[in-house]
Chimera marker file (.cmm) of the C-alpha trace (Angstrom):
<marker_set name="trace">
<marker id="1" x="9.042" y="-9.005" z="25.356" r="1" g="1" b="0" radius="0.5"/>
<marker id="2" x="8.316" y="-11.409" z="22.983" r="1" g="1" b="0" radius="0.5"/>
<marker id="3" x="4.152" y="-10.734" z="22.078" r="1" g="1" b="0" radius="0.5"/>
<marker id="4" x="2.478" y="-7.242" z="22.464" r="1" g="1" b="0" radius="0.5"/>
<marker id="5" x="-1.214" y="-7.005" z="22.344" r="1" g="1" b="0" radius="0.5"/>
<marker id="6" x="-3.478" y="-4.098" z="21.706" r="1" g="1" b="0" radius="0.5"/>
<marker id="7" x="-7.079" y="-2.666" z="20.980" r="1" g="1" b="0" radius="0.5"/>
<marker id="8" x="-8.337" y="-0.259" z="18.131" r="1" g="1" b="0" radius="0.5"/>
<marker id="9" x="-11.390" y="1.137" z="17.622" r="1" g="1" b="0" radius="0.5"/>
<marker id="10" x="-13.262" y="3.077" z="14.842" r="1" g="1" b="0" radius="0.5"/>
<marker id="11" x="-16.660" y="4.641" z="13.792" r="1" g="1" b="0" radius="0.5"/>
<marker id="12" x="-18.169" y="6.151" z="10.927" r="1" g="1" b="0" radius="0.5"/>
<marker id="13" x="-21.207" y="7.183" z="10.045" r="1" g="1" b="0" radius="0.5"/>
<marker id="14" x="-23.085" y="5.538" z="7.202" r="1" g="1" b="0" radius="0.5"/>
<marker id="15" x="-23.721" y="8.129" z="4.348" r="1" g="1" b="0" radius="0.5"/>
<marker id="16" x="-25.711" y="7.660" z="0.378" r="1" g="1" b="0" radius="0.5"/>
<marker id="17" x="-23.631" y="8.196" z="-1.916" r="1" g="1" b="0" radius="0.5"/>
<marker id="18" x="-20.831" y="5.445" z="-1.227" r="1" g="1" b="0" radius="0.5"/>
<marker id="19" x="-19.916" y="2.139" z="-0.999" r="1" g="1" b="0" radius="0.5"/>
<marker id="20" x="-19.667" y="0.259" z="1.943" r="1" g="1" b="0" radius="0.5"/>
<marker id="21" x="-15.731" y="-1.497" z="2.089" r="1" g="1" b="0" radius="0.5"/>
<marker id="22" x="-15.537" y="-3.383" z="5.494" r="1" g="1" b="0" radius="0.5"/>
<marker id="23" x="-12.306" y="-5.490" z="6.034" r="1" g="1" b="0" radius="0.5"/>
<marker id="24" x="-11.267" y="-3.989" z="1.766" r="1" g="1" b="0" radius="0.5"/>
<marker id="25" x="-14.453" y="-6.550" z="1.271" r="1" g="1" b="0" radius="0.5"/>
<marker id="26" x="-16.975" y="-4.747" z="-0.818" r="1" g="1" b="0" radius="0.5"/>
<marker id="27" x="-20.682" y="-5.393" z="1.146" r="1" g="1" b="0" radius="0.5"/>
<marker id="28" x="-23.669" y="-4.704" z="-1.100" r="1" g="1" b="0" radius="0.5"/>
<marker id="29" x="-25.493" y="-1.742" z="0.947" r="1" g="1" b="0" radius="0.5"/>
<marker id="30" x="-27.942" y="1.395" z="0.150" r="1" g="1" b="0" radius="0.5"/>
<marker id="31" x="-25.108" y="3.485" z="2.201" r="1" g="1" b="0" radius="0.5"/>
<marker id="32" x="-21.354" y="3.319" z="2.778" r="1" g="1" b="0" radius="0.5"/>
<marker id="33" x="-19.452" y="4.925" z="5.278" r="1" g="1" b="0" radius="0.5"/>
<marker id="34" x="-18.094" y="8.581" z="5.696" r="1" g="1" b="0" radius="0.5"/>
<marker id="35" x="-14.699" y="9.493" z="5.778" r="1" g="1" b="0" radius="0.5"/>
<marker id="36" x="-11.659" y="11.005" z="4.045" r="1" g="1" b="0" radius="0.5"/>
<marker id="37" x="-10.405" y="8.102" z="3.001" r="1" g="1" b="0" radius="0.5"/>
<marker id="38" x="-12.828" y="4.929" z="2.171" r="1" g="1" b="0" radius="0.5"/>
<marker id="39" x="-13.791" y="4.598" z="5.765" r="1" g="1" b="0" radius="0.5"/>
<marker id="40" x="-13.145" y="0.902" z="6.249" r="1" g="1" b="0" radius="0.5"/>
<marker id="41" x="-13.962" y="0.736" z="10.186" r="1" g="1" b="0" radius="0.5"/>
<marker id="42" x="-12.599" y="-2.933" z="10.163" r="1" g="1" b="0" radius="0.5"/>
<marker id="43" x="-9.157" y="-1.821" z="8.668" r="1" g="1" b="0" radius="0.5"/>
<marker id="44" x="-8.984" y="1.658" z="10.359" r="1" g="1" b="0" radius="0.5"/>
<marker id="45" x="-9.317" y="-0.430" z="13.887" r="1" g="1" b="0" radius="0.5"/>
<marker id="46" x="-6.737" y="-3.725" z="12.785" r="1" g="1" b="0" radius="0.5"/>
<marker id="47" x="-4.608" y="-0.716" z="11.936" r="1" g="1" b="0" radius="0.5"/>
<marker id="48" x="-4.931" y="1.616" z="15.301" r="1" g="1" b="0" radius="0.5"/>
<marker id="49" x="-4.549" y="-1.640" z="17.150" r="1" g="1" b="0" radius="0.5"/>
<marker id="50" x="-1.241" y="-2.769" z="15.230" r="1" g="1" b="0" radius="0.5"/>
<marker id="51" x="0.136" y="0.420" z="15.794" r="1" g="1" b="0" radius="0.5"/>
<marker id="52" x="-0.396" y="0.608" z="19.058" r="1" g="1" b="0" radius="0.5"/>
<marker id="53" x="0.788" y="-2.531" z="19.780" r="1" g="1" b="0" radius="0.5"/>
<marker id="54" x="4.259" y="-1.547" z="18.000" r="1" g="1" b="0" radius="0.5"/>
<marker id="55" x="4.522" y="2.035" z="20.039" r="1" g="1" b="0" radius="0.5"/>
<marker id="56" x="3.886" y="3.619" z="16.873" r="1" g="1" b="0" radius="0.5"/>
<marker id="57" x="1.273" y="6.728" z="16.166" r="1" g="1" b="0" radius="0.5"/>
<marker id="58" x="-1.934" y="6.134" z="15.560" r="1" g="1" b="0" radius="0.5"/>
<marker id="59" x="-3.651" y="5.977" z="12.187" r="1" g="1" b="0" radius="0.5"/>
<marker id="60" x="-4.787" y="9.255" z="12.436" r="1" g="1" b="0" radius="0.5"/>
<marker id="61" x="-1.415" y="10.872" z="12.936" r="1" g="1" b="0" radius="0.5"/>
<marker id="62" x="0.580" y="8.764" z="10.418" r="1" g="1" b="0" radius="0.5"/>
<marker id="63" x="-1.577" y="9.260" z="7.644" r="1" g="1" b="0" radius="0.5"/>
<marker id="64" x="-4.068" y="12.417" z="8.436" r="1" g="1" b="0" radius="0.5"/>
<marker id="65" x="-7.212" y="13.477" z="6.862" r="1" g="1" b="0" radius="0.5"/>
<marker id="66" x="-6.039" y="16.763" z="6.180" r="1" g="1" b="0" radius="0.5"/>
<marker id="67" x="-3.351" y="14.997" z="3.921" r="1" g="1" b="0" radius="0.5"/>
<marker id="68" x="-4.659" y="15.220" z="-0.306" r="1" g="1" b="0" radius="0.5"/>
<marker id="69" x="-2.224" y="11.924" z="-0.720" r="1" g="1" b="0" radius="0.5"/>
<marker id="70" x="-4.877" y="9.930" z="1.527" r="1" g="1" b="0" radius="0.5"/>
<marker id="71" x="-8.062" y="11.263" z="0.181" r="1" g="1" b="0" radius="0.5"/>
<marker id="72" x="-10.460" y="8.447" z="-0.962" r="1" g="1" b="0" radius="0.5"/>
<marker id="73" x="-7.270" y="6.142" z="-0.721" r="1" g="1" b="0" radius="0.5"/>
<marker id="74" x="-8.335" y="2.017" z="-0.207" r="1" g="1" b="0" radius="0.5"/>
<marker id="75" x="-7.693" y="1.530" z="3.351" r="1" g="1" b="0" radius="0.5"/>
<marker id="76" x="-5.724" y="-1.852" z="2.396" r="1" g="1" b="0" radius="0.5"/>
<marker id="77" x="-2.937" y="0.363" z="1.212" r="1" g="1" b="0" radius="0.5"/>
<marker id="78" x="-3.118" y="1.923" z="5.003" r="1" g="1" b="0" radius="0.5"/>
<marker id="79" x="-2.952" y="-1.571" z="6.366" r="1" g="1" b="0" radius="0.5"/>
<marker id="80" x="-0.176" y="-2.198" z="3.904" r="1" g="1" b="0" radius="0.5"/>
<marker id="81" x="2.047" y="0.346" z="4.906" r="1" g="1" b="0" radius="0.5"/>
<marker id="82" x="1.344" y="-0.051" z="8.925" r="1" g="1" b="0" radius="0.5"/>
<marker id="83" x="2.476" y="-3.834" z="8.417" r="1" g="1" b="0" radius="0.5"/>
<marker id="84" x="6.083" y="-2.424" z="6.700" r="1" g="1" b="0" radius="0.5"/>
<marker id="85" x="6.485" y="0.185" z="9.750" r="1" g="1" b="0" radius="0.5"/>
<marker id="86" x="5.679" y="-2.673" z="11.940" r="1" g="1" b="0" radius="0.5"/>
<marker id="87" x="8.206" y="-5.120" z="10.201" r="1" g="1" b="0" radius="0.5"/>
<marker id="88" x="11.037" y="-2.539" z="10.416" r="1" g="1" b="0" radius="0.5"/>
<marker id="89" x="10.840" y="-2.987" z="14.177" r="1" g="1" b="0" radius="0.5"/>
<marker id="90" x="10.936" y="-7.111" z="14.039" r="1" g="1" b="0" radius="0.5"/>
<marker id="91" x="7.297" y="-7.559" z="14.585" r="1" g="1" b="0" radius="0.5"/>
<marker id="92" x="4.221" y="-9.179" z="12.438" r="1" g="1" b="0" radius="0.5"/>
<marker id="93" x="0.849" y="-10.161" z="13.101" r="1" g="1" b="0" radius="0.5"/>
<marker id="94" x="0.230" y="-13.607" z="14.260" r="1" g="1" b="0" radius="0.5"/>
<marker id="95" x="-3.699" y="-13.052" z="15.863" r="1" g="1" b="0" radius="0.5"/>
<marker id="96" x="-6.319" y="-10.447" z="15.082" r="1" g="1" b="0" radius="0.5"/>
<marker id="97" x="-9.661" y="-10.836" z="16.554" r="1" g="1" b="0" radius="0.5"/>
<marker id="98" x="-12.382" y="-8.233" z="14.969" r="1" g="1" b="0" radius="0.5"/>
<marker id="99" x="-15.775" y="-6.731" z="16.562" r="1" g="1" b="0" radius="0.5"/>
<marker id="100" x="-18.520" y="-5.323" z="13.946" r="1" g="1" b="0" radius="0.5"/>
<marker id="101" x="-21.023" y="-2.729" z="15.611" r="1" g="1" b="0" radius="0.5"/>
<marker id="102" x="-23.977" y="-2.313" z="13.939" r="1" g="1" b="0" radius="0.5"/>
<marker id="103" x="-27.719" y="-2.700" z="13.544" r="1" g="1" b="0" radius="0.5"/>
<marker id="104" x="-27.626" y="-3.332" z="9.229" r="1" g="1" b="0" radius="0.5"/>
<marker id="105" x="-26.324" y="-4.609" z="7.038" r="1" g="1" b="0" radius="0.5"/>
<marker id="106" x="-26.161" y="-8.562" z="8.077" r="1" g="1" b="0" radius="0.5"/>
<marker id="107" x="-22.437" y="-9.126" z="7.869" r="1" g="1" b="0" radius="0.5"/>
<marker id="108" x="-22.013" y="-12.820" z="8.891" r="1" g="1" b="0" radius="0.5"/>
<marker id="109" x="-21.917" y="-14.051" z="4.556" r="1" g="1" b="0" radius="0.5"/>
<marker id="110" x="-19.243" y="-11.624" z="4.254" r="1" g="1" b="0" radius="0.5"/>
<marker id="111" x="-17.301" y="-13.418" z="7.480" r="1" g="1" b="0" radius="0.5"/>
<marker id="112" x="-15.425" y="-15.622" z="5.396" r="1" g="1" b="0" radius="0.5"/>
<marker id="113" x="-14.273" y="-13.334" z="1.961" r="1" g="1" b="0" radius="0.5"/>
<marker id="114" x="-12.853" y="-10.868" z="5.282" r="1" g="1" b="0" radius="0.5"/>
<marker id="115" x="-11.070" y="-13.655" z="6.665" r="1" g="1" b="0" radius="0.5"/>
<marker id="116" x="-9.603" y="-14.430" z="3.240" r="1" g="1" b="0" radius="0.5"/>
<marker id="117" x="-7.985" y="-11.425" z="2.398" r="1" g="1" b="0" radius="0.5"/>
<marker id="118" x="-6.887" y="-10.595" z="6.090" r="1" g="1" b="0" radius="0.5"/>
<marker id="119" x="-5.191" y="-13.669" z="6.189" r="1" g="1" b="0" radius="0.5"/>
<marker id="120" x="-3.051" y="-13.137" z="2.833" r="1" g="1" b="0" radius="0.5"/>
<marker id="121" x="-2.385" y="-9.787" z="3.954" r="1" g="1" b="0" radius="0.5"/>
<marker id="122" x="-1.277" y="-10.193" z="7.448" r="1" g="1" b="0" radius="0.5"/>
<marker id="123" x="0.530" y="-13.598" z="6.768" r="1" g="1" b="0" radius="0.5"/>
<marker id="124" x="-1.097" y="-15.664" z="9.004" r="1" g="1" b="0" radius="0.5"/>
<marker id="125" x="-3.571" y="-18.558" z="8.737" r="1" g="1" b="0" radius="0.5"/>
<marker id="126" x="-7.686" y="-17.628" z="8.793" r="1" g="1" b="0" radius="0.5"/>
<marker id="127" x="-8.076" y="-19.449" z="12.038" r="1" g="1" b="0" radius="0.5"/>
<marker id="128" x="-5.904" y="-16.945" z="13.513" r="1" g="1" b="0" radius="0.5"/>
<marker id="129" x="-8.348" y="-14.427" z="12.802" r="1" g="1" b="0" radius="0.5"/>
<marker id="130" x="-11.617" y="-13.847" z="14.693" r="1" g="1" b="0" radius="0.5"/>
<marker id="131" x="-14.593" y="-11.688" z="12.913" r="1" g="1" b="0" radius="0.5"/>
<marker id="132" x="-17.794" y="-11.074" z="14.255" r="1" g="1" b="0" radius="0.5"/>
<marker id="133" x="-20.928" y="-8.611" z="14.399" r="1" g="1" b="0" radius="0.5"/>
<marker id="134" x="-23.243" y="-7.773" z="17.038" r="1" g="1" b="0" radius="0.5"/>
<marker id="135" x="-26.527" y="-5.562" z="16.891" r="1" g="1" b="0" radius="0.5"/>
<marker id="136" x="-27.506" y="-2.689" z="18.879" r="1" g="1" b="0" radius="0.5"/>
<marker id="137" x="-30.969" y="-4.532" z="19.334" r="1" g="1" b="0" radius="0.5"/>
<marker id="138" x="-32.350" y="-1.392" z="17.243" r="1" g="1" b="0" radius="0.5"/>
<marker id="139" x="-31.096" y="1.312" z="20.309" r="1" g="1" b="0" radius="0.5"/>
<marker id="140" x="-29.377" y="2.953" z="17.108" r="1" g="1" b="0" radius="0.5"/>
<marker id="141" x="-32.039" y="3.367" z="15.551" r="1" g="1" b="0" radius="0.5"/>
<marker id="142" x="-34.025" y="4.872" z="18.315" r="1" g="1" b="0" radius="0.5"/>
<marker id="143" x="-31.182" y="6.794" z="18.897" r="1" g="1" b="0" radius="0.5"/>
<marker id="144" x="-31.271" y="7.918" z="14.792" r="1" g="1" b="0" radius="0.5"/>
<marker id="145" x="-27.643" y="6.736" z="14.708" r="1" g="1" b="0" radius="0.5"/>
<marker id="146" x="-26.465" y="5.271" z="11.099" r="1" g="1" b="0" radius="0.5"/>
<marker id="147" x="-23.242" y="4.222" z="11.718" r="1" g="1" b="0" radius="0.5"/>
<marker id="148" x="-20.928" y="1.015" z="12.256" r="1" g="1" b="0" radius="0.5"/>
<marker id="149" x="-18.364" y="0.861" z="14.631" r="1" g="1" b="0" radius="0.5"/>
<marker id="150" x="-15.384" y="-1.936" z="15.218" r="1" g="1" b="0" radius="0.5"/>
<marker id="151" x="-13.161" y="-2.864" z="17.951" r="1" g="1" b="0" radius="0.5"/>
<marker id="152" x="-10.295" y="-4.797" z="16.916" r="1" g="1" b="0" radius="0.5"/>
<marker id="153" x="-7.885" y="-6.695" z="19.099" r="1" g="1" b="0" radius="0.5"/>
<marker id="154" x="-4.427" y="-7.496" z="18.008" r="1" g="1" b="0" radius="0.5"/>
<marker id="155" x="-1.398" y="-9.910" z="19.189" r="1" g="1" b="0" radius="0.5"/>
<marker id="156" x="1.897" y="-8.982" z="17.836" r="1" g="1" b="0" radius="0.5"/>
<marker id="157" x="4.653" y="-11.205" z="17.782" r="1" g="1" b="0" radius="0.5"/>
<marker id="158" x="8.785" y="-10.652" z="17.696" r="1" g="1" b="0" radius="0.5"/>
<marker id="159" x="9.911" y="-12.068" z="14.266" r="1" g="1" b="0" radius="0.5"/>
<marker id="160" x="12.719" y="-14.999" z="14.656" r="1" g="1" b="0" radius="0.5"/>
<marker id="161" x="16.205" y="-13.754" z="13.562" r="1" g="1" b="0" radius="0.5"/>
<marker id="162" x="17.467" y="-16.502" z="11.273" r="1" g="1" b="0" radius="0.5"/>
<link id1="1" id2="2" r="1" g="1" b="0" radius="0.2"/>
<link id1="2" id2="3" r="1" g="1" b="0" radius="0.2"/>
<link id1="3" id2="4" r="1" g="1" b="0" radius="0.2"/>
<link id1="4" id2="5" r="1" g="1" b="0" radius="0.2"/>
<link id1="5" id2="6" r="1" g="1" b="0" radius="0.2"/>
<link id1="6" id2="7" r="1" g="1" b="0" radius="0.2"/>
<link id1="7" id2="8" r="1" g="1" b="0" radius="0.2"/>
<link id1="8" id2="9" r="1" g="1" b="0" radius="0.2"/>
<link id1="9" id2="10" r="1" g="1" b="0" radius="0.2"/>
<link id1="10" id2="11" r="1" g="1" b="0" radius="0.2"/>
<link id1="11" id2="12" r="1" g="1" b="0" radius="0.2"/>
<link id1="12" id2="13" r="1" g="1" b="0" radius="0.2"/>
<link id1="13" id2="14" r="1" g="1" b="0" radius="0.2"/>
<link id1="14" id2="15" r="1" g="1" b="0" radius="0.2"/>
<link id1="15" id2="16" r="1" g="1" b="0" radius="0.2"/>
<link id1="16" id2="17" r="1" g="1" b="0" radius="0.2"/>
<link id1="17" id2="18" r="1" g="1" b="0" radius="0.2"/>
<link id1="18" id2="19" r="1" g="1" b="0" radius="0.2"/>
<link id1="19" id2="20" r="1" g="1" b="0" radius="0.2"/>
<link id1="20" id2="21" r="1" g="1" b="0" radius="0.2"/>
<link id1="21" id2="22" r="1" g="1" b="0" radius="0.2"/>
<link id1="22" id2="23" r="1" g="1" b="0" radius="0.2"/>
<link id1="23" id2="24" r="1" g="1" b="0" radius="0.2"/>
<link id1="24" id2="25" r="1" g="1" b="0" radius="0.2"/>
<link id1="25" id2="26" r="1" g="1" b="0" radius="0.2"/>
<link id1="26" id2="27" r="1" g="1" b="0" radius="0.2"/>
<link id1="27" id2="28" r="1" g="1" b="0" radius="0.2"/>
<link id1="28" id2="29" r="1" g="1" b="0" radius="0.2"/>
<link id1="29" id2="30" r="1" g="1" b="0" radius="0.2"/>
<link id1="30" id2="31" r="1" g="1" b="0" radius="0.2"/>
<link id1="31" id2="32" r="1" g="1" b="0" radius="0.2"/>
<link id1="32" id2="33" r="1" g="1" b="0" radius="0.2"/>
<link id1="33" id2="34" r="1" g="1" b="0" radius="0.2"/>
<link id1="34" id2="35" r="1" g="1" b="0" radius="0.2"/>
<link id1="35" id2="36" r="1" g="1" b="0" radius="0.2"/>
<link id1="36" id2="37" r="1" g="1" b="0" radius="0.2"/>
<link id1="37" id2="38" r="1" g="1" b="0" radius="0.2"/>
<link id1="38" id2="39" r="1" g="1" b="0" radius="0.2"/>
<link id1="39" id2="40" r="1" g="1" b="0" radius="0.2"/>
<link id1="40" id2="41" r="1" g="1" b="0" radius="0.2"/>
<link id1="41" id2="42" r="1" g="1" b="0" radius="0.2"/>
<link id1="42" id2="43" r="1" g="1" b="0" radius="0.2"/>
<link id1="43" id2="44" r="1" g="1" b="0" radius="0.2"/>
<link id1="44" id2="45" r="1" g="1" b="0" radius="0.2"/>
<link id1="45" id2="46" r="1" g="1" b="0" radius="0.2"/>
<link id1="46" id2="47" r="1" g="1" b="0" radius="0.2"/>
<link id1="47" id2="48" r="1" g="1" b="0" radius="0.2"/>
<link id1="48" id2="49" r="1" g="1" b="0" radius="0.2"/>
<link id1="49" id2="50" r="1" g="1" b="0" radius="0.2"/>
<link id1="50" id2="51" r="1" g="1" b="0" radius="0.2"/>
<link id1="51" id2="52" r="1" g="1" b="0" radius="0.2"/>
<link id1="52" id2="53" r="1" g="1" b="0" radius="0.2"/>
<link id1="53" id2="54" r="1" g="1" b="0" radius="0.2"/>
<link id1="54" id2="55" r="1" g="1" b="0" radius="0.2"/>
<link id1="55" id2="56" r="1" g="1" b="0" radius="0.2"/>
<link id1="56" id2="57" r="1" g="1" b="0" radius="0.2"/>
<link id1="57" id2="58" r="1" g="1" b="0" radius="0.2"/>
<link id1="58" id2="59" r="1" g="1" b="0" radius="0.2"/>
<link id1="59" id2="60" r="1" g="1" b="0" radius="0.2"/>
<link id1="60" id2="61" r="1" g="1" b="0" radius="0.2"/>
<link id1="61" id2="62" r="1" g="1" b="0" radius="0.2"/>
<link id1="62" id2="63" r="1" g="1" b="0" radius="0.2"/>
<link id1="63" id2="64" r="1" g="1" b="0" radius="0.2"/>
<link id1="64" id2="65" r="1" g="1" b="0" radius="0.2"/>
<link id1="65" id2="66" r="1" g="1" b="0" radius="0.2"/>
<link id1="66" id2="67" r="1" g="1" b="0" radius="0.2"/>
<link id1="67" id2="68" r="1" g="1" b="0" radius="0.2"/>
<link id1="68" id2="69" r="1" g="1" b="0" radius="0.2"/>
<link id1="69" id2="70" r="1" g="1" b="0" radius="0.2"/>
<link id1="70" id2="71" r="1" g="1" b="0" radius="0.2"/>
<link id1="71" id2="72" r="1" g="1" b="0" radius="0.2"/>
<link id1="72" id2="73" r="1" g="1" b="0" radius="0.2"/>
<link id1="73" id2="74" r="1" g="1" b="0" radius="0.2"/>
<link id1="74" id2="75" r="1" g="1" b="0" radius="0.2"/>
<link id1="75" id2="76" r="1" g="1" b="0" radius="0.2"/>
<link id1="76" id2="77" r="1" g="1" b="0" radius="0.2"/>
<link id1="77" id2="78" r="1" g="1" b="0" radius="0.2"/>
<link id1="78" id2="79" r="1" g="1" b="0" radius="0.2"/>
<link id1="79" id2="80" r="1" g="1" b="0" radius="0.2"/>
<link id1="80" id2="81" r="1" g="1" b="0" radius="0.2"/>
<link id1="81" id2="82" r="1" g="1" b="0" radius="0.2"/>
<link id1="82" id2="83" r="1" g="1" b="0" radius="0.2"/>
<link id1="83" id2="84" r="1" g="1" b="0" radius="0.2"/>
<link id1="84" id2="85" r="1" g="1" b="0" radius="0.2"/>
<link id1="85" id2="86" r="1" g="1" b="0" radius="0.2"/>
<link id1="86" id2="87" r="1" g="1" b="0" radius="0.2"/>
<link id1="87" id2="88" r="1" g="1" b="0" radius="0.2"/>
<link id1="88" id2="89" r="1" g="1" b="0" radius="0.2"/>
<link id1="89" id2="90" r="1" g="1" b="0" radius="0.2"/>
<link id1="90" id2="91" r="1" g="1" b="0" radius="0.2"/>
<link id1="91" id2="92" r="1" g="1" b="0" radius="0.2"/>
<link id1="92" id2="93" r="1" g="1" b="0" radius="0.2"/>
<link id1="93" id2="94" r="1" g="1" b="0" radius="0.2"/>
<link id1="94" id2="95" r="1" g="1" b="0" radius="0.2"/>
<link id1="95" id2="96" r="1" g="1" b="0" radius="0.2"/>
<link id1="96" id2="97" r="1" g="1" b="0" radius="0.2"/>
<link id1="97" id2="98" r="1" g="1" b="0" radius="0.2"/>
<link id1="98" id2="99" r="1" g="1" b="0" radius="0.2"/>
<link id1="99" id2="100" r="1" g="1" b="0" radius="0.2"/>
<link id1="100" id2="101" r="1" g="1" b="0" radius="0.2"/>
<link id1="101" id2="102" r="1" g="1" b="0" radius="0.2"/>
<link id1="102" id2="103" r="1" g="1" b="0" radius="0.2"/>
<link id1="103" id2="104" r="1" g="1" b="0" radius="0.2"/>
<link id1="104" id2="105" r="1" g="1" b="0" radius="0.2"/>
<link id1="105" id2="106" r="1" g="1" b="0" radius="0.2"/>
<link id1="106" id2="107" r="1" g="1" b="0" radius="0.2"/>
<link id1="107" id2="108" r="1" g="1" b="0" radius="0.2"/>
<link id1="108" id2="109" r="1" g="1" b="0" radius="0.2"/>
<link id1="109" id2="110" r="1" g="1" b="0" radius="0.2"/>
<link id1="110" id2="111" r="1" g="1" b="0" radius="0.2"/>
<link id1="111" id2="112" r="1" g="1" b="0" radius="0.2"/>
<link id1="112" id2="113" r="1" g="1" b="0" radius="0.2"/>
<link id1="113" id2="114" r="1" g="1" b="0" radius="0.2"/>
<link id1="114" id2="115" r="1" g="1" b="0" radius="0.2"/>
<link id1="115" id2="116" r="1" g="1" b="0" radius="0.2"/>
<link id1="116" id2="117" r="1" g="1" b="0" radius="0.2"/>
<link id1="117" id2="118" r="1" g="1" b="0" radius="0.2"/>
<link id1="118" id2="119" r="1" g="1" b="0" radius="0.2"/>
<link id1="119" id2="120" r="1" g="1" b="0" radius="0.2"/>
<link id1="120" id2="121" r="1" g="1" b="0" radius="0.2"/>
<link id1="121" id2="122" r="1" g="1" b="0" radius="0.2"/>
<link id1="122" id2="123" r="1" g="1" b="0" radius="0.2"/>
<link id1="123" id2="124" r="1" g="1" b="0" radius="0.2"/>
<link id1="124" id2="125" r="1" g="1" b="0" radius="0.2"/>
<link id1="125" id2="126" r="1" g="1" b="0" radius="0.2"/>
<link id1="126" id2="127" r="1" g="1" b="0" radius="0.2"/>
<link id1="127" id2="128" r="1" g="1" b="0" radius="0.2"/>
<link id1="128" id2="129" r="1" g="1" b="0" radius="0.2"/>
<link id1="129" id2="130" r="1" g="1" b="0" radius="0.2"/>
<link id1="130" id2="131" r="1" g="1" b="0" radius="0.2"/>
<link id1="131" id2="132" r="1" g="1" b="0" radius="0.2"/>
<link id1="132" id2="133" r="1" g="1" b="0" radius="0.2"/>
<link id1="133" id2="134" r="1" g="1" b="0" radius="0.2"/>
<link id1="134" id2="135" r="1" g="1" b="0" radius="0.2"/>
<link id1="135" id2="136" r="1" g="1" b="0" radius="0.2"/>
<link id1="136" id2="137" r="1" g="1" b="0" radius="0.2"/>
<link id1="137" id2="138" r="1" g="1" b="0" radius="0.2"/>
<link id1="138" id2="139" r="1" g="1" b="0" radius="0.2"/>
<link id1="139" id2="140" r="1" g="1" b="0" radius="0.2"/>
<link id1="140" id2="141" r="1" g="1" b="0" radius="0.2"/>
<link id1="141" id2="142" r="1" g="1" b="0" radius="0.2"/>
<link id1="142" id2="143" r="1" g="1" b="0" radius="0.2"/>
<link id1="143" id2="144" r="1" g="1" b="0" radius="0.2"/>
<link id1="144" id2="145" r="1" g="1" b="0" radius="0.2"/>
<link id1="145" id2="146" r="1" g="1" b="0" radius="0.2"/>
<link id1="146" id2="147" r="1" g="1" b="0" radius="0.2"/>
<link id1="147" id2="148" r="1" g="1" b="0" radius="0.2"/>
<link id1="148" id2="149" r="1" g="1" b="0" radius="0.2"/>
<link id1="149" id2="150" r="1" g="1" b="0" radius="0.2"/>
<link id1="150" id2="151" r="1" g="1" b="0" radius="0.2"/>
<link id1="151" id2="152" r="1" g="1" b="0" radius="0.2"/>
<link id1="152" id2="153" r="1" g="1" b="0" radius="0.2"/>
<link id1="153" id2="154" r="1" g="1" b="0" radius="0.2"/>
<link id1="154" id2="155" r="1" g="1" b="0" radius="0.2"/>
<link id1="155" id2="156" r="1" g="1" b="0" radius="0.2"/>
<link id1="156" id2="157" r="1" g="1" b="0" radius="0.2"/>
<link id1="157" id2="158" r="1" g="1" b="0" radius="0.2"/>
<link id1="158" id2="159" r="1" g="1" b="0" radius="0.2"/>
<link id1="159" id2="160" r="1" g="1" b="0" radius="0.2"/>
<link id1="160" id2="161" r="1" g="1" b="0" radius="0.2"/>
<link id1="161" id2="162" r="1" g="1" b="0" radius="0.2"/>
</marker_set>
């Protein structure tokens, strides 16, 4: 098979105390999001879905939160190192399309810095690369849910041998 394509999907609750990374873009927020590492929903789901997509582990088993090494670690590196396991077995990247959850903050004037450093990192042109948020309509906050969630869907592609 030449393409393989795949979903991710990741959540984290929105905590004081830290900043919010979406996408390893820094978004000016009152909260950022829990987790062992920095809790980049946008990466942690590109990254499941990649995985996936290669019949690799998931994120959680390759690099686990019980693991010291990973603690507060810049999901980027993650990414990084998912995109080497990925290459090893004659695959890359060549479409990611990405799904933003969440009520606040407004993440459409952050579309395009995303899209920027996605694009260097995976290799591929920025129109190959879909990112996009959608509300709740408030239900999470009804629901007293502070959290953003992402859904990520990937197309993997078998590198040429030259």
């Amino acid at each position: 098979m030449n393409f393989k394509i795949s979903i991710g999907f990741d959540l984290h609750k929105l905590v004081p105390g830290r900043k919010l990374k979406l996408c390893g873009v820094e978004i000016p927020f009152k909260k950022g999001l829990l987790g062992h590492s920095d809790g980049d929903v946008g990466l942690h789901a590109l990254i499941d879905a990649i995985l996936s997509a290669a019949d690799l582990p998931d994120i959680g088993t390759l690099f686990p939160d019980k693991d010291p090494q990973y603690k507060d670690i810049e999901s980027i590196k993650l990414l990084e190192k998912a995109l080497e396991l990925i290459e090893e077995k004659g695959y890359k990247v060549s479409q990611a399309d990405l799904t933003f959850i969440c009520d606040e903050p407004k993440l459409s004037p952050f579309y395009g810095k995303m899209k920027i450093l996605l694009s260097e990192k995976l290799k591929i042109d920025p129109s190959n690369i879909g990112i996009k948020a959608k509300t709740t309509e408030g239900l999470m906050k009804t629901l007293q849910i502070e959290a953003i969630a992402c859904f990520c869907l990937v197309v993997l592609t078998k590198k040429l041998e030259s």
